[in-house]
Structure formats: C-alpha cells, structure tokens
C-alpha positions as semicolon CSV with decimal commas, in nm:
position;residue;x (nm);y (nm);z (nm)
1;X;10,337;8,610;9,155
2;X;10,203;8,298;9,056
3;X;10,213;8,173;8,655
4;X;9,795;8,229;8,703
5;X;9,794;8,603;8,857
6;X;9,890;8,877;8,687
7;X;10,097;9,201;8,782
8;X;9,958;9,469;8,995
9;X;10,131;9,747;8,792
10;X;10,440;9,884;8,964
11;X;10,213;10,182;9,066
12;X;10,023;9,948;9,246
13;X;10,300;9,723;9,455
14;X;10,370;9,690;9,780
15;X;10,635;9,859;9,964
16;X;10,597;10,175;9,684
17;X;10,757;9,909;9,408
18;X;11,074;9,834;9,650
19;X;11,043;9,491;9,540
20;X;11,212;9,266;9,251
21;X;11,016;9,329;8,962
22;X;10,953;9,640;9,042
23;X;11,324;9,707;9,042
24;X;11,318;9,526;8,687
25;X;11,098;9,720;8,577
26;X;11,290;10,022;8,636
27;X;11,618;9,880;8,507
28;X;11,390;9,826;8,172
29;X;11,373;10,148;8,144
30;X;11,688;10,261;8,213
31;X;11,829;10,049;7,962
32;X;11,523;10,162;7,735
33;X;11,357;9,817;7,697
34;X;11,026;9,956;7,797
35;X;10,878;10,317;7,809
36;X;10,871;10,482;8,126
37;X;10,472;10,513;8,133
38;X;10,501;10,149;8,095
39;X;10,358;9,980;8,451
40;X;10,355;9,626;8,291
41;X;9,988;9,610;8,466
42;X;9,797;9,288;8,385
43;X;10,137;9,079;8,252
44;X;10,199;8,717;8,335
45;X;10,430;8,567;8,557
46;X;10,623;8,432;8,159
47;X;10,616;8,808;8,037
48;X;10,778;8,922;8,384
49;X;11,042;8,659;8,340
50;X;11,142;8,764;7,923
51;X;11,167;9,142;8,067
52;X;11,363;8,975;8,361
53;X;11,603;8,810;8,125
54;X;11,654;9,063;7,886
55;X;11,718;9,309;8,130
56;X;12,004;9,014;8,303
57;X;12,131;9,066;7,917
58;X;12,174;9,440;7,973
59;X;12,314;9,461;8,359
60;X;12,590;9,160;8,195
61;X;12,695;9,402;7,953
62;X;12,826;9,643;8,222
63;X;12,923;9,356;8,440
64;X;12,636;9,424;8,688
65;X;12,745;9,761;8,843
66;X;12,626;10,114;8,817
67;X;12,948;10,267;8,793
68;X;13,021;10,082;8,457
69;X;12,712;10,255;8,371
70;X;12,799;10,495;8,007
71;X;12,703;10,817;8,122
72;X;12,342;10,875;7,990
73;X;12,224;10,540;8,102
74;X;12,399;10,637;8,450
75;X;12,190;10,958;8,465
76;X;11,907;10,783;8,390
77;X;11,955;10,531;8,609
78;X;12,002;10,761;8,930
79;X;11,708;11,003;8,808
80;X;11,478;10,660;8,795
81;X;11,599;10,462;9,120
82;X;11,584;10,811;9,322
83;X;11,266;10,929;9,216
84;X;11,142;10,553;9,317
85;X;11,302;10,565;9,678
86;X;11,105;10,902;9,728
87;X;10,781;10,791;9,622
88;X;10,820;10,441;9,825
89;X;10,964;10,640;10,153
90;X;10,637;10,857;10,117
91;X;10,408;10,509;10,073
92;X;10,611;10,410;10,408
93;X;10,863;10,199;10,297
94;X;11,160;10,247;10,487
95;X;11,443;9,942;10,342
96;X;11,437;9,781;10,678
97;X;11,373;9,473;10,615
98;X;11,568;9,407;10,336
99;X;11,898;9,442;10,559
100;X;11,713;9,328;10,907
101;X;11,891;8,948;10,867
102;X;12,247;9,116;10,764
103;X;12,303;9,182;11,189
C-alpha cells in the first residue's frame, strides 16, 4: 500500500487477509488494541504503520511467540488466527506460496 491509497478493509484483501497487515490486524485484536468489528477500511499507509508498531510493542512483551502467550490472550489468539485460515482456505487461499522459495 502506497502512503496515497488507503486500506481495502481486511474483509476485502487478497488471499482472504493471509497477508501482513491483515495478520496485524488480527494480532490488534488479540492483544485488544482494536475491536474485532474493526476492518481498519479507508486507513493510511501512517495509521497501518502506528497499529504495526504498537502491536511490535505487544508481540516484544511475550518475546514474539505464541506459547508465551497468558492464557486468555492465547485463546484468543488461536480462536482469531483459525477462524481467519478457514475463511481464507474457503476464498482459495491455500499458504503455498508463502513457503514455495523454502525448497
């Protein structure tokens, strides 16, 4: 996204929201720094980067894994990120080719 476009909404992306800020997005939520109706359709490319950063601020706190997760955020977490991979594997997004250069 460039600084002059503005966000599709995370209902709206590509690849059902598999895609970085759609993942921060989600991760805002988790940690409760937006609501979960919240799409963040029509932000800037500088309002995508605050959530960005303040959500970098959370993950830091639980040095960046899931595990380290207390448990209600962890529930959260799994209950947000798995209802996601449903909805994207049902818009046709299948991961590939986020692992496709790993070979």
């Amino acid at each position: 996204m460039s600084k002059s476009q503005t966000y599709v909404g995370i209902d709206n992306e590509i690849n059902g929201g598999m895609t970085a800020i759609g993942k921060t997005i989600r991760d805002a939520w988790v940690f409760g720094l937006l609501n979960e109706s919240e799409t963040c359709l029509g932000w800037n490319a500088g309002m995508v980067d605050v959530l960005l950063d303040k959500v970098n601020q959370e993950w830091d706190r639980y040095g960046c894994m899931v595990s380290n997760l207390p448990h209600e955020l962890f529930e959260r977490h799994q209950r947000i990120h798995d209802s996601a991979f449903v909805k994207a594997q049902a818009a046709g997004w299948s991961g590939a080719f986020e692992v496709e250069d790993e070979n």
